[in-house]
DOLUMDO-839104 format. One record per residue (C-alpha): residue number from 1; residue in three letters; x, y, z. Coordinates in steps of 0.5 Angstrom, whole numbers, plus 500, padded with zeros to 3 digits. Layout:
<nodes>
n; res; east; north; up
NUM; ALA; X; Y; Z
...
</nodes>
This chain:
<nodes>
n; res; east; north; up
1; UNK; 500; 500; 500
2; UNK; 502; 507; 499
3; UNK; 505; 511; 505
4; UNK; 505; 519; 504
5; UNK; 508; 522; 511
6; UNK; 502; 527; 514
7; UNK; 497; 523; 511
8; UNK; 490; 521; 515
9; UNK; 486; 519; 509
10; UNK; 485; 512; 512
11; UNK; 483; 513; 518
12; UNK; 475; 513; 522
13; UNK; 473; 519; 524
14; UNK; 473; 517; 532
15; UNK; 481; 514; 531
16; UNK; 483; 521; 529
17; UNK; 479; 524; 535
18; UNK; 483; 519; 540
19; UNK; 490; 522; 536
20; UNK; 487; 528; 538
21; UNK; 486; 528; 545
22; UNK; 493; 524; 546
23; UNK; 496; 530; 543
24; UNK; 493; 535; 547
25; UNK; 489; 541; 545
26; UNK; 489; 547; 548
27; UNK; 488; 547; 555
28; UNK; 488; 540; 555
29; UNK; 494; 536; 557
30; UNK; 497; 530; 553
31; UNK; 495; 523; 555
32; UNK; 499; 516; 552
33; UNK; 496; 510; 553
34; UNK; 500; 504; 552
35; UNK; 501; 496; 552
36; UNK; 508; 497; 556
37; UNK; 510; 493; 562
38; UNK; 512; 497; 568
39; UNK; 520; 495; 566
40; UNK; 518; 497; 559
41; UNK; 516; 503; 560
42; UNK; 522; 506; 564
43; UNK; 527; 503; 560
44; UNK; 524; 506; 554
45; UNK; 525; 512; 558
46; UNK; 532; 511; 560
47; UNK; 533; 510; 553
48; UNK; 531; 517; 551
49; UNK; 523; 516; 548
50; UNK; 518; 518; 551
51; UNK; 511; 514; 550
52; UNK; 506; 518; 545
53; UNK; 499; 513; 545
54; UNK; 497; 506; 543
55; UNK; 497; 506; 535
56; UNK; 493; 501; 532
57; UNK; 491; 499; 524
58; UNK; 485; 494; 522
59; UNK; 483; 491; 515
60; UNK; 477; 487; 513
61; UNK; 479; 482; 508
62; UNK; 475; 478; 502
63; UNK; 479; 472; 500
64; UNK; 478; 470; 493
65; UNK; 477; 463; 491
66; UNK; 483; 458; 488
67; UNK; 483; 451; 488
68; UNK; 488; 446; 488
69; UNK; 490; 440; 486
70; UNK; 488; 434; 492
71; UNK; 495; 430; 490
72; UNK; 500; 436; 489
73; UNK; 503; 440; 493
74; UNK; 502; 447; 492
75; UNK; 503; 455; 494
76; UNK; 496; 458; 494
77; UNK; 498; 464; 491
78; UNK; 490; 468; 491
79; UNK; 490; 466; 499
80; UNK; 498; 468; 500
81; UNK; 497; 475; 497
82; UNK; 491; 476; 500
83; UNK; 493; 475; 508
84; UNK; 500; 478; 506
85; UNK; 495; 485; 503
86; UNK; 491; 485; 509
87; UNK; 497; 485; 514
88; UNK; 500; 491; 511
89; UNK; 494; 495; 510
90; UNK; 493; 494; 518
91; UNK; 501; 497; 519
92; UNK; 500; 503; 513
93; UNK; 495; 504; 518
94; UNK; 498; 503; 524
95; UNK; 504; 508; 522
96; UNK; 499; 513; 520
97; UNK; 497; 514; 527
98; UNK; 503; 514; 529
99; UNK; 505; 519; 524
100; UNK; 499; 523; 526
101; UNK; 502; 523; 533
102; UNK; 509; 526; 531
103; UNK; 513; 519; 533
104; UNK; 520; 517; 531
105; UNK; 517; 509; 531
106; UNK; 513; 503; 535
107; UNK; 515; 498; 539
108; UNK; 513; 493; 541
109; UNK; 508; 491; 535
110; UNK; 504; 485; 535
111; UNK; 498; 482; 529
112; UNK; 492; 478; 530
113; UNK; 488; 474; 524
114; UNK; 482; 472; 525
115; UNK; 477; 469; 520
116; UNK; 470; 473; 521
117; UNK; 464; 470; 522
118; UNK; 459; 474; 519
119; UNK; 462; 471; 511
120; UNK; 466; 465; 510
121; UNK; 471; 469; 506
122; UNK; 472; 474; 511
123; UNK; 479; 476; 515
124; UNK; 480; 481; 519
125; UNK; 488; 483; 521
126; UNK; 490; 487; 527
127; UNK; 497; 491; 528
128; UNK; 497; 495; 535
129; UNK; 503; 497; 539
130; UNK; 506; 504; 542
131; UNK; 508; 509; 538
132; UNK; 514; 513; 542
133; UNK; 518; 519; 540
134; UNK; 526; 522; 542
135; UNK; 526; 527; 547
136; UNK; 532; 530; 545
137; UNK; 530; 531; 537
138; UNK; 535; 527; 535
139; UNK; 532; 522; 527
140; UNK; 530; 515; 528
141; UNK; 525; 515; 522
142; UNK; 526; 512; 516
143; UNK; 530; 514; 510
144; UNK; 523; 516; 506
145; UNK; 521; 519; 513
146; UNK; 515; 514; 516
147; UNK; 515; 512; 524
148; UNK; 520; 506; 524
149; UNK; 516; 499; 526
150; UNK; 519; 494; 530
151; UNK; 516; 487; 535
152; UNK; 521; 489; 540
153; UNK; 519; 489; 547
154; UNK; 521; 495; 551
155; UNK; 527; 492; 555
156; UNK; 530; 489; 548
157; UNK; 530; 496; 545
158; UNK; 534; 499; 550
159; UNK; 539; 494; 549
160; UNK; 538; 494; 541
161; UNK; 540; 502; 542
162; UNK; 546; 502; 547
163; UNK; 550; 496; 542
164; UNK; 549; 502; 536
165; UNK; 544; 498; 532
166; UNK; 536; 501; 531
167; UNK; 530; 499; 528
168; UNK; 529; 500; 521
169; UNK; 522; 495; 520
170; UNK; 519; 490; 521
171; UNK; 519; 485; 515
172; UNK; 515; 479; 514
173; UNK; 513; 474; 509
174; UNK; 508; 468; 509
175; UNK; 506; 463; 505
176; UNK; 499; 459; 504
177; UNK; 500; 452; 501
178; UNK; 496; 447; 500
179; UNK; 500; 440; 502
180; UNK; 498; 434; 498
181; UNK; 494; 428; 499
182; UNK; 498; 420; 500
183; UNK; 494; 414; 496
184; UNK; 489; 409; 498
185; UNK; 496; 405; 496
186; UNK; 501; 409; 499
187; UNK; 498; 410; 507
188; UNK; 496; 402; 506
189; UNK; 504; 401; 505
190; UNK; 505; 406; 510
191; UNK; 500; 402; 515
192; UNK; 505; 400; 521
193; UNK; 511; 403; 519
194; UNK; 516; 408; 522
195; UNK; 517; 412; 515
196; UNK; 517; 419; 512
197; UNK; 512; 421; 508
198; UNK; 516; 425; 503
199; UNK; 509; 429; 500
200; UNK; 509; 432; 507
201; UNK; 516; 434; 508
202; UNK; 518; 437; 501
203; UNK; 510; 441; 501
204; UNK; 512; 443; 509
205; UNK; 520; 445; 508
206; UNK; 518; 450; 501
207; UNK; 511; 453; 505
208; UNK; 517; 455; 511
209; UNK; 522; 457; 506
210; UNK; 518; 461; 502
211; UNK; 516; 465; 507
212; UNK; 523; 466; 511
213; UNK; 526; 468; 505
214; UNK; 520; 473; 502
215; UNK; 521; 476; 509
216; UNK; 529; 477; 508
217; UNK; 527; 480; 501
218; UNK; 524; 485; 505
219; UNK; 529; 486; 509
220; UNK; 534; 487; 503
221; UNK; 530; 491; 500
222; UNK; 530; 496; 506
223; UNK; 539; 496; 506
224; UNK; 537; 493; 513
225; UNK; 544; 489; 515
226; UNK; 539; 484; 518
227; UNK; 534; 481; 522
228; UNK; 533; 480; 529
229; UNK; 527; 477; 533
230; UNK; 526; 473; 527
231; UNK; 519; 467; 529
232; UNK; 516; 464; 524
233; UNK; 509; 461; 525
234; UNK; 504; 456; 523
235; UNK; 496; 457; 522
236; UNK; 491; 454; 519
237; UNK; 485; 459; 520
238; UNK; 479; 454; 519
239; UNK; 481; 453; 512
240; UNK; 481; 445; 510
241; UNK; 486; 441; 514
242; UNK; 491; 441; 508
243; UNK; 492; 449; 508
244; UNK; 497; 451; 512
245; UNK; 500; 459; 512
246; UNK; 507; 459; 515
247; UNK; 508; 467; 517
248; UNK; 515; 470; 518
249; UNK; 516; 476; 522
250; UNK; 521; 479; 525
251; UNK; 525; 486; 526
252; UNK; 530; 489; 521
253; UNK; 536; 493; 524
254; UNK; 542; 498; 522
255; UNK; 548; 500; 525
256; UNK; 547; 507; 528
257; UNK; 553; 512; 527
258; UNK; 556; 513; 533
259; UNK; 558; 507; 536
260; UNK; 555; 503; 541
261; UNK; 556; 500; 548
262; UNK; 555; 492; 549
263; UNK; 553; 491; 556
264; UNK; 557; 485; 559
265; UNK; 552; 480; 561
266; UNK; 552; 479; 569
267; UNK; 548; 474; 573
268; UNK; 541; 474; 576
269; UNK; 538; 469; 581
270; UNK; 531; 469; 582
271; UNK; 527; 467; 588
272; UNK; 521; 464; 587
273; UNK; 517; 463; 593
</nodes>
């Protein structure tokens, strides 16, 4: 989806009243809402951001139909494109509101995918996270000036910022596949055996594949130097039993210019009671 920093175009009415309100007007103070921990939000601090508000994007997805073939392995390319699409429009969005906010970039992004009930080829995604912004000014945008996104938890950016390194984006690919079925010949010869089934491990092993190295083509395309945090996830979403969509996400990273400190690992004990 097209980005144009300072756009709001995508948003309802009542988002941008939230926005608004988190900004503060006039006589009213701001007032941020956000999804960090205790310890997260105080080591964003430490680390020189101030938390600006909770920022989300959604999408409503219609799914077109494709069909496969039962006894071959297959990318669903109409489902692939379809949850990849959905997902993106949910951070332009989420990026737009944070945008509104004046924020050098989110943290802590998560997603959620839902088919929804009321059509049977509906899905609906969900990108939330907190939006933050350097206390001192200093630039953490991106190159073409949109608020950096990243999955890292308030603790591991901290850590990320003190060795010299910074979030570019978040990065991500996926996968739907259709993983063939086995003969009525076949499953009687497999019948008692320990055996690989080859349909199964060739259909499963491309699916990850693909979609890790769509999320690295992502990466590469942004001049990150690499990819940190990186969970590859498998769902089905109440499709038939043999669709399977493997999503990789993970947190693109570049080196800063002023050289960074790594902090020498100490031991803590716990205490459980």
């Amino acid at each position: 989806m097209s980005y144009t920093p300072g756009t709001q175009t995508d948003l309802p009415e009542a988002a941008r009243e939230r926005l608004a309100k988190m900004r503060g007007t006039g006589a009213q103070e701001k007032l941020f809402t956000s999804d960090l921990s205790v310890n997260e939000f105080l080591l964003v601090r430490e680390a020189g951001f101030a938390p600006l508000g909770l920022v989300m994007g959604s999408s409503v997805y219609h799914m077109g139909f494709q069909w496969q073939k039962n006894f071959q392995n297959q990318e669903l390319q109409v489902l692939t494109q379809a949850t990849y699409q959905a997902r993106e429009l949910a951070i332009t969005r989420m990026e737009e509101e944070a945008d509104a906010l004046g924020a050098d970039g989110i943290v802590g992004v998560r997603f959620e995918l839902k088919r929804l009930q009321m059509e049977e080829s509906l899905l609906e995604v969900l990108a939330v996270g907190t939006a933050i912004k350097h206390t001192s000014g200093d630039h953490y945008r991106t190159n073409d000036n949109r608020p950096f996104t990243s999955d890292l938890s308030g603790q591991d950016f901290w850590t990320l910022l003190r060795a010299g390194y910074m979030p570019v984006s978040l990065v991500m690919g996926n996968c739907v596949y259709h993983v063939a079925s086995i003969g009525i010949r076949q499953a009687w010869g497999n019948m008692g055996k320990n055996i690989e089934i080859p349909q199964y491990t060739q259909g499963i092993y491309e699916a990850r594949e693909l979609a890790q190295s769509r999320m690295s083509a992502e990466a590469e395309a942004k001049q990150a130097e690499g990819i940190i945090g990186a969970d590859i996830s498998e769902h089905n979403h109440g499709w038939d039993p043999r669709i399977i969509e493997y999503f990789a996400v993970g947190t693109a990273i570049k080196k800063r210019e002023a050289a960074g400190q790594i902090t020498t690992p100490s031991l803590v004990l716990t205490v459980n009671q």
